[in-house]
C-alpha positions, -999 to +999 in steps of 0.1 A: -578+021+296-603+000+321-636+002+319-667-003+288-659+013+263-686+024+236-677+011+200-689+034+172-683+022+138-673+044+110-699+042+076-669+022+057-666-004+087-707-007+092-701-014+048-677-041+053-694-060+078-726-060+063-705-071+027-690-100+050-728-109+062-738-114+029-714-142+028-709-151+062-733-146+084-713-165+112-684-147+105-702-116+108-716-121+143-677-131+157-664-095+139-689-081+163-686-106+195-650-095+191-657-057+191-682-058+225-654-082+239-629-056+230-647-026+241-651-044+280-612-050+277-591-031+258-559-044+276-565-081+270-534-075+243-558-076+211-550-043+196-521-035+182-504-001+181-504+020+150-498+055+161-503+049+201-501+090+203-530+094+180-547+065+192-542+043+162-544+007+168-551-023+150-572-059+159-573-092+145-607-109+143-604-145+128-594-137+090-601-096+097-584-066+106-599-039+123-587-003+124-595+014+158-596+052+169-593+044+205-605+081+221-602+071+264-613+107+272-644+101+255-646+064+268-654+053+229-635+030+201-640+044+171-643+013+141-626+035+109-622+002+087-626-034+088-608-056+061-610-090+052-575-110+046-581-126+010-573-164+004-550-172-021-563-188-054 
């Protein structure tokens, strides 16, 4: 899986992150650092395997977790969600 990879993001991920830079705007700009980083690298070890047969993975960015449609015949990530890990009170 060498090579750039195009990173698309999903109408729920685009939500998220713009819900995170209302908050956050720094936090905001490493979610999507990460995800170029990630798309020039995608065997640096940052995504996780979900379903590795259907191209399911998962990335930690900071306090977020990204699900990723990884599609290497296409040469594109696909961002399906991004989630915030909540504090505890």
């Amino acid at each position: 899986m060498k090579g750039y990879y195009e990173i698309l993001l999903a109408a729920p991920a685009v939500g998220e992150i713009r819900a995170i830079h209302a908050h956050d705007p720094v936090a905001a700009k490493h979610v999507i650092d990460s995800l170029e980083y990630l798309s020039t690298d995608l065997e640096s070890g940052a995504l996780r395997a979900i379903d590795e047969g259907a191209g399911l993975f998962k990335a930690a960015v900071g306090d977020v977790e990204v699900l990723c449609w990884v599609r290497p015949e296409e040469m594109n990530v696909v961002v399906l969600t991004v989630s915030r890990h909540r504090q505890p009170a």
